[in-house]
C-alpha positions in Angstrom: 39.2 -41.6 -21.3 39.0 -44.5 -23.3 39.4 -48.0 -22.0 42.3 -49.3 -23.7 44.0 -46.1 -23.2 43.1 -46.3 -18.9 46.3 -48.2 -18.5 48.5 -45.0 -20.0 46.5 -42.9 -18.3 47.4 -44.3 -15.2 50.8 -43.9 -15.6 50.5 -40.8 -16.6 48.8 -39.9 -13.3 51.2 -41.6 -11.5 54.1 -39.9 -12.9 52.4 -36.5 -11.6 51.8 -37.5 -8.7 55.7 -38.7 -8.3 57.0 -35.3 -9.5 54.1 -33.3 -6.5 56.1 -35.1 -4.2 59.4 -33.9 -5.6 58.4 -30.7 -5.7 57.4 -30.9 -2.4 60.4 -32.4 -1.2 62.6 -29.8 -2.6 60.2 -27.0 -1.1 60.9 -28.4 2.3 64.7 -28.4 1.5 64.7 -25.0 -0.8 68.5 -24.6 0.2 69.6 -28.1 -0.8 67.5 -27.8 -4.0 69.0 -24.4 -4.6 72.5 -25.2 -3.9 72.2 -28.3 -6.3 70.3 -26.6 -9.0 73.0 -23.8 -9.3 75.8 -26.6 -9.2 74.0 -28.3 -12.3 73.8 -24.4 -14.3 77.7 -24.1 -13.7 79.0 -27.7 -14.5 76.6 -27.7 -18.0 77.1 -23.4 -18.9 80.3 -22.7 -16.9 83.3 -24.5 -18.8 83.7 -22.2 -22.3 81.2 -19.4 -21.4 83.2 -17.5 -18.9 81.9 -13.8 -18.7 82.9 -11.3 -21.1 81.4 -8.2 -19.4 83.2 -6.3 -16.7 80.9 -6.0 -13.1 80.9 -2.0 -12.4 79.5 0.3 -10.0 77.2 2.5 -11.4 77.4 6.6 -10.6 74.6 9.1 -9.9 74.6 10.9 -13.3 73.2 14.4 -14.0 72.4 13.7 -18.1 72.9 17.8 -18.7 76.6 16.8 -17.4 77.6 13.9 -19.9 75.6 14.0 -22.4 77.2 14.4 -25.9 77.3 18.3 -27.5 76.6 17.7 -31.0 74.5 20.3 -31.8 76.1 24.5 -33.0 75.0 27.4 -31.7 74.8 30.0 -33.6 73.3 33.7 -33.1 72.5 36.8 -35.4 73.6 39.2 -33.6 72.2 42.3 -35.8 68.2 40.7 -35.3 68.8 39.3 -32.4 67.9 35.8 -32.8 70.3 33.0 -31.4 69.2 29.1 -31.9 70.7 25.7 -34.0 68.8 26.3 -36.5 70.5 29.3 -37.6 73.7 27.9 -39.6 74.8 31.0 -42.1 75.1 33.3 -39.1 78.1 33.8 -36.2 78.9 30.4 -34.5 78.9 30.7 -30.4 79.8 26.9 -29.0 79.1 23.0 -29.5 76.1 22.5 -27.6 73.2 19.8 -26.7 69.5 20.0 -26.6 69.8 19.8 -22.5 72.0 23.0 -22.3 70.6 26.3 -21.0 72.7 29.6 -22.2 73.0 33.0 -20.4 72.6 36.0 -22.3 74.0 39.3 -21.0 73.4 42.7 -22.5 74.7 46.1 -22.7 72.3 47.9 -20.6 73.0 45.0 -17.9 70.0 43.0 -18.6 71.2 38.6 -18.4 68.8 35.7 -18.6 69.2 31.9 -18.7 66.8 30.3 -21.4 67.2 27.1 -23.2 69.0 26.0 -26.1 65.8 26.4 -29.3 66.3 25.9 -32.9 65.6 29.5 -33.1 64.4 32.3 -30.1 64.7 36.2 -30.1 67.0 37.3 -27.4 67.2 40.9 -27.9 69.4 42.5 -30.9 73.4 42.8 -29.8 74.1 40.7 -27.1 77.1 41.6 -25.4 77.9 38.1 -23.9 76.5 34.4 -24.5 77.6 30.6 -23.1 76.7 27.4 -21.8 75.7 27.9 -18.1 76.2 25.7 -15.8 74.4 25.7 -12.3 76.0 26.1 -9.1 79.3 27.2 -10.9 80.8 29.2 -8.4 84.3 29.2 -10.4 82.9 31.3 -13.5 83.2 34.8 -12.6 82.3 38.1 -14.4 84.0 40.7 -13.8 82.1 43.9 -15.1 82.6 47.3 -14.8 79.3 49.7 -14.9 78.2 53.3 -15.5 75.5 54.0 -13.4 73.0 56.2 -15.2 71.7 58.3 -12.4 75.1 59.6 -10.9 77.0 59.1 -14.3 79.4 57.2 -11.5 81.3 54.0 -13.1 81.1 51.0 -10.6 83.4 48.0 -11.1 82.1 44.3 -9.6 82.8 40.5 -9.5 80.2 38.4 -9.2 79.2 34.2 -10.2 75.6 33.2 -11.4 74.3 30.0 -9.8 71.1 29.7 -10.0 68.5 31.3 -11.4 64.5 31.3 -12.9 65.0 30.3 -16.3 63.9 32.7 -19.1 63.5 35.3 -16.2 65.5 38.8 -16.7 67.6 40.4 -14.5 70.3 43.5 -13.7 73.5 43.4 -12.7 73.5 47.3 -12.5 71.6 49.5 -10.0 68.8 49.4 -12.2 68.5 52.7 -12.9 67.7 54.2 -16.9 70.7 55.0 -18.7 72.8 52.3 -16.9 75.6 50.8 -19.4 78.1 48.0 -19.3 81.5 49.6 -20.4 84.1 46.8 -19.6 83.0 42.9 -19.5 84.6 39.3 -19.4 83.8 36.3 -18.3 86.4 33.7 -16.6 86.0 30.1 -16.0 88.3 30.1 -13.6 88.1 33.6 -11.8 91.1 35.0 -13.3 91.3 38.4 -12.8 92.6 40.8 -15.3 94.8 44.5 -15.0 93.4 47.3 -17.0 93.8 50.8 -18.1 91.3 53.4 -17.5 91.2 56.4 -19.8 88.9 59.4 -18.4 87.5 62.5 -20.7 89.4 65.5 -20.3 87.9 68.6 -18.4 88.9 71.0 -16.7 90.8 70.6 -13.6 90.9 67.3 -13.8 94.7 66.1 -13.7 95.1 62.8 -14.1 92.9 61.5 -16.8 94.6 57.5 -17.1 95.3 54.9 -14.2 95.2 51.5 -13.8 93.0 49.0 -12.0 93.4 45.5 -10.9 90.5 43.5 -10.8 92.1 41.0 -8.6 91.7 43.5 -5.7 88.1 43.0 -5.2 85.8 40.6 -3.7 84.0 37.7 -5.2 80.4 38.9 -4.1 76.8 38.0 -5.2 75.5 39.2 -8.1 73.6 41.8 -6.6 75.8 43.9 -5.0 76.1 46.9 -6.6 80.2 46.7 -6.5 82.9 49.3 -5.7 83.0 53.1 -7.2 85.7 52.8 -9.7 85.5 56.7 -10.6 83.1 59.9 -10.6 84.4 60.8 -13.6 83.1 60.0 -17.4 85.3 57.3 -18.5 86.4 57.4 -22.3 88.0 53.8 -22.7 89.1 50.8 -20.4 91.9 48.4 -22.1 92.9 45.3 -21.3 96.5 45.8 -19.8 97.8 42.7 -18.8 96.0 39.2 -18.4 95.2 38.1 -14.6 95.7 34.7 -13.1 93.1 33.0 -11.1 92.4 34.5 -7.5 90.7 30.9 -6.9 93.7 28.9 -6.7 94.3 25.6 -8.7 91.1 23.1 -8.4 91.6 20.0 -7.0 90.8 16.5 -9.5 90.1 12.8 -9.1 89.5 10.3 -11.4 87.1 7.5 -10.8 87.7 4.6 -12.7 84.2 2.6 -11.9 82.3 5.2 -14.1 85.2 6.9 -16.1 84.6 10.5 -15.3 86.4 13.5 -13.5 85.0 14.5 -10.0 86.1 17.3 -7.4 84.2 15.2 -4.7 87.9 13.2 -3.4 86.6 10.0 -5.2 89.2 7.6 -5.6 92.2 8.6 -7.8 94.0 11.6 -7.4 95.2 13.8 -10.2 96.5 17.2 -9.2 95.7 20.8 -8.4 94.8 22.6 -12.0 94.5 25.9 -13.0 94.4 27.9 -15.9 96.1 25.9 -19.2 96.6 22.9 -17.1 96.1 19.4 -19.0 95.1 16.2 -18.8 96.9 13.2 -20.4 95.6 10.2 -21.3 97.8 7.0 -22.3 95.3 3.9 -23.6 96.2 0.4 -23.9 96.2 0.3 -27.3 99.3 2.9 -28.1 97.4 5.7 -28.1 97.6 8.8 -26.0 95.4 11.9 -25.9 95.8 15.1 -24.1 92.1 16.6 -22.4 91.2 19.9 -20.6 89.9 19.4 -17.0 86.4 19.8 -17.3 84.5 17.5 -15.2 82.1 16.5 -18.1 84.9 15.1 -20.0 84.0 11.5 -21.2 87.1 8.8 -21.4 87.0 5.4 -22.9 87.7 2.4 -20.4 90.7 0.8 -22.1 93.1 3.5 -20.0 96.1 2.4 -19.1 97.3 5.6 -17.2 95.6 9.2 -16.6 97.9 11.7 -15.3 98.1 15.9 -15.0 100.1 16.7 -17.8 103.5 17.8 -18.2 104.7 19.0 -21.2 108.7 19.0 -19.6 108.6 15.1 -19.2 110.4 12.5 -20.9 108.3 9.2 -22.2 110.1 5.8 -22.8 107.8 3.0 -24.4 108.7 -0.3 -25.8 106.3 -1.4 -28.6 106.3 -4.5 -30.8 106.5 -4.4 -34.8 103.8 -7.1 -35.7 104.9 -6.6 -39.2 108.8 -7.3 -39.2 108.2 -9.2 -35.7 110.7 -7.3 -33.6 110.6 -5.2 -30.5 112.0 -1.7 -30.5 111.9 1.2 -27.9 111.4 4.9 -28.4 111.3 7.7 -26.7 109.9 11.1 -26.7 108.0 14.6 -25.2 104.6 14.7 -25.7 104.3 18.3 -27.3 100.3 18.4 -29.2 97.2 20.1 -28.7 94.3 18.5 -27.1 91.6 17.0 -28.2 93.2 14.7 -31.1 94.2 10.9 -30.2 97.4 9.9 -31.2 98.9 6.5 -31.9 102.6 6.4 -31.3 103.1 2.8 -32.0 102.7 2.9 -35.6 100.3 2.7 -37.9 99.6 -1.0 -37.7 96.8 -2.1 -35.6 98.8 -5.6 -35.1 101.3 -3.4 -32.9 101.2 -3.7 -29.3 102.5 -1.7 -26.3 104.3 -3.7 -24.2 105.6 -1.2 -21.1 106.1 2.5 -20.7 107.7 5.0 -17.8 108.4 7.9 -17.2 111.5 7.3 -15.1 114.6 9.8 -16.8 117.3 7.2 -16.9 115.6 3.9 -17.0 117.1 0.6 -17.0 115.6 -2.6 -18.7 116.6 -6.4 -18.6 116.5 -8.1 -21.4 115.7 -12.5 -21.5 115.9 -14.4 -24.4 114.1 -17.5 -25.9 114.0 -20.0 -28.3 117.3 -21.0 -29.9 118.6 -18.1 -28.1 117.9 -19.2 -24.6 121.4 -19.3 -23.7 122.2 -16.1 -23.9 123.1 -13.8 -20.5 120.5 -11.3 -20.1 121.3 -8.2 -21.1 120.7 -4.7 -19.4 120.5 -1.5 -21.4 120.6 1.9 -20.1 117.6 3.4 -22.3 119.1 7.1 -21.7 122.2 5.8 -23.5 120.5 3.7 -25.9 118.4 6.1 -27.7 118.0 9.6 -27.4 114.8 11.7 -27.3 113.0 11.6 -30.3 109.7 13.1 -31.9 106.8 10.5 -31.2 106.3 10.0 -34.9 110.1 8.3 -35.0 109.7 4.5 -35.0 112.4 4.1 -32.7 115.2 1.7 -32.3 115.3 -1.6 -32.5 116.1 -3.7 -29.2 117.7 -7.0 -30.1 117.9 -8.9 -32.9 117.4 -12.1 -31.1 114.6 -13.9 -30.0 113.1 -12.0 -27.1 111.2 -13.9 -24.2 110.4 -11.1 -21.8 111.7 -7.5 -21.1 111.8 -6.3 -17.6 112.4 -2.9 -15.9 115.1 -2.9 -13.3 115.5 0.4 -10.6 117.4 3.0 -12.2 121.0 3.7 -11.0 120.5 7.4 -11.6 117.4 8.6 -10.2 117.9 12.4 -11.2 120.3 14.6 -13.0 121.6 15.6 -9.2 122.4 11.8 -9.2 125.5 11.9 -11.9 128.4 11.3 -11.1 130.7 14.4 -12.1 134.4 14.2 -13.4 136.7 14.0 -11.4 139.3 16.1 -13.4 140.1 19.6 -11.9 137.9 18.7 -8.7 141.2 17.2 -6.8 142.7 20.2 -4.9 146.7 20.4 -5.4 148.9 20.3 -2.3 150.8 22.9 -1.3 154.7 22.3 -2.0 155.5 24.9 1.0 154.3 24.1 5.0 151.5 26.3 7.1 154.0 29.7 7.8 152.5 31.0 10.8 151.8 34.2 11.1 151.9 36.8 14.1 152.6 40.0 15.4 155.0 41.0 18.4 155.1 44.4 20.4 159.2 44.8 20.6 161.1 44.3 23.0 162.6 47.6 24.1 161.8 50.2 26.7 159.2 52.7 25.6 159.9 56.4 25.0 157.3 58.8 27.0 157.4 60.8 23.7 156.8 58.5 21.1 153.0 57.9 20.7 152.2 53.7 21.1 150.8 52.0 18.1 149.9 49.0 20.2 
């Protein structure tokens, strides 16, 4: 250090040693320091920063279970190769690069092995899908000739879990042994069929049927119930079986947007077979989804619901383009898988309210220069009638609108109508009661005449 630079560099010194002693200071009182030092960080970033993210909990997730299928799986079924890579041959199902797939065969040989660009599985698979472990609601229901007693056995069985790549039977495992009637159900329905037996001799009755539903779920080891000694000649499909499960219970979470059968948070319903899910977003959109638990649903829901195909919706939109609100409503009647806007093609539109109350009852307030004006209720049911969802619907009012609210419906349910009144009114009688009675006569009895009372 210099000497005519010793004066600044004792200032300098002394200003370090001031701010050791702060330091110190506010180590001995961390919690004043702290409480101060977070007070300073919201008074100079608090105003005009608020947070635009949304705090969430965050779920336990299985990546096989959400991630996205966009891969094809396809198979040749004549060389027996199945893989993504192979896309001029027979398509099988989206998939994704975590999926495993079971394989089942004629001679009653499955495996579980993982999805490949390409990977010999033996020539003419009988059978191939995504499995999923520890599905206990995907049953097989297989019938079996036995190639030692020539017997045919009939079985229902689920695959949990098993060494992947690893074969197994479903049959006795003897030579010979043949698959003659297969299916697979995700949701263990249980199908009727006909059996058809070769003729020989002394045999009378060479067709009957058999329900499937009559057997047990068992393992897939068991060898399964005799269904005949004969030789069978064909088994048909006679009439398609419902699920001997029962519906499966569904909740929606709505921290992580998923389906769960684990009674976390929102209830949807019992489903079974064809049952649906809709979905109504904020936006004016709705979309109708199967129940699978991997399903993935974008946060800006507004209601999720089991669907039902039989219910009326009433929505009240506004037209950002003519600047006018109008009502509509309509049965939700498409396929899954396709989101639809019912508001209109304008993304300017909004959504305002919806319900699925039958006759509902709205309360209409005005603004502007049209203030003044009474409220007025309309009967929606009466208003408009039911429409397709494509109809734009009917306009409201053609005043200024200030705010629409929903009242409690006078009629709740068709039972609730009133009903006329004409013909119900019974007509009085122009005549009095006559009563009516019998009387034994008055008059001594003759010993020969037979008494009627």
């Amino acid at each position: 250090i210099l000497k005519f630079n010793k004066d600044k560099a004792n200032e300098n010194i002394l200003a370090i040693e001031e701010e050791i002693e702060e330091i110190v200071y506010n180590i001995e009182n961390i919690v004043t320091y702290t409480i101060k030092w977070f007070s300073h960080l919201k008074n100079k970033y608090g105003k005009g920063r608020e947070r635009k993210t949304k705090i969430r909990n965050f779920d336990n997730i299985v990546a096989a279970k959400v991630v996205i299928r966009n891969e094809k799986l396809y198979v040749d079924r004549k060389e027996g190769f199945m893989g993504t890579g192979l896309k001029k041959d027979e398509y099988i199902c989206d998939c994704s690069y975590l999926d495993d797939i079971i394989v089942f065969h004629r001679d009653g040989k499955y495996f579980i092995t993982k999805v490949s660009e390409k990977a010999f599985i033996g020539k003419n698979p009988l059978h191939i899908a995504i499995f999923k472990k520890n599905d206990k609601r995907t049953i097989y229901n297989v019938i079996y000739r036995d190639g030692e007693s020539g017997y045919s056995y009939m079985k229902r069985f689920f695959v949990t879990a098993v060494t992947r790549d690893k074969e197994y039977d479903l049959t006795k495992g003897t030579p010979k042994s043949k698959i003659i009637y297969f299916s697979a159900n995700p949701n263990g329905e249980a199908e009727v069929l006909k059996v058809l037996l070769k003729p020989k001799a002394r045999l009378k009755k060479i067709a009957f049927e058999s329900d499937m539903g009559e057997l047990a779920i068992k393992m897939r080891q068991s060898v399964g119930n005799i269904l005949t000694k004969h030789e069978v000649y064909k088994i048909t499909l006679k009439e398609k079986g419902i699920s001997t499960l029962g519906g499966r219970k569904i909740w929606f979470d709505d921290d992580v947007f998923r389906l769960n059968a684990d009674n976390i948070r929102r209830y949807l319903g019992e489903f079974a077979g064809e049952d649906k899910i809709l979905v109504i977003y904020k936006n004016g959109e709705f979309q109708i989804y199967n129940f699978d638990l991997s399903n993935h649903f974008e946060p800006d829901i507004l209601t999720i619901e089991k669907f039902d195909d039989k219910k009326v919706l009433s929505a009240v939109y506004y037209d950002a383009e003519i600047e006018y609100y109008y009502i509509k409503r309509f049965e939700i009647d498409e396929t899954e898988g396709k989101r639809i806007r019912f508001i209109g093609d304008n993304p300017q539109n909004k959504l305002i309210n919806i319900t699925w109350v039958r006759y509902p009852r709205l309360e209409i307030e005005f603004e502007g220069k049209n203030s003044e004006r009474e409220n007025e209720i309309i009967e929606v049911a009466e208003f408009i009638g039911v429409k397709s969802w494509k109809a734009k619907g009917k306009r409201l009012s053609n005043y200024s609108i200030g705010n629409i609210k929903e009242l409690e419906p006078v009629i709740k349910d068709e039972y609730d109508k009133p009903e006329s009144k004409e013909g119900n009114e019974e007509k009085e009688s122009d005549y009095d009661d006559i009563p009516f009675e019998i009387k034994r006569p008055d008059k001594e009895e003759d010993p020969n005449q037979m008494l009627l009372f």
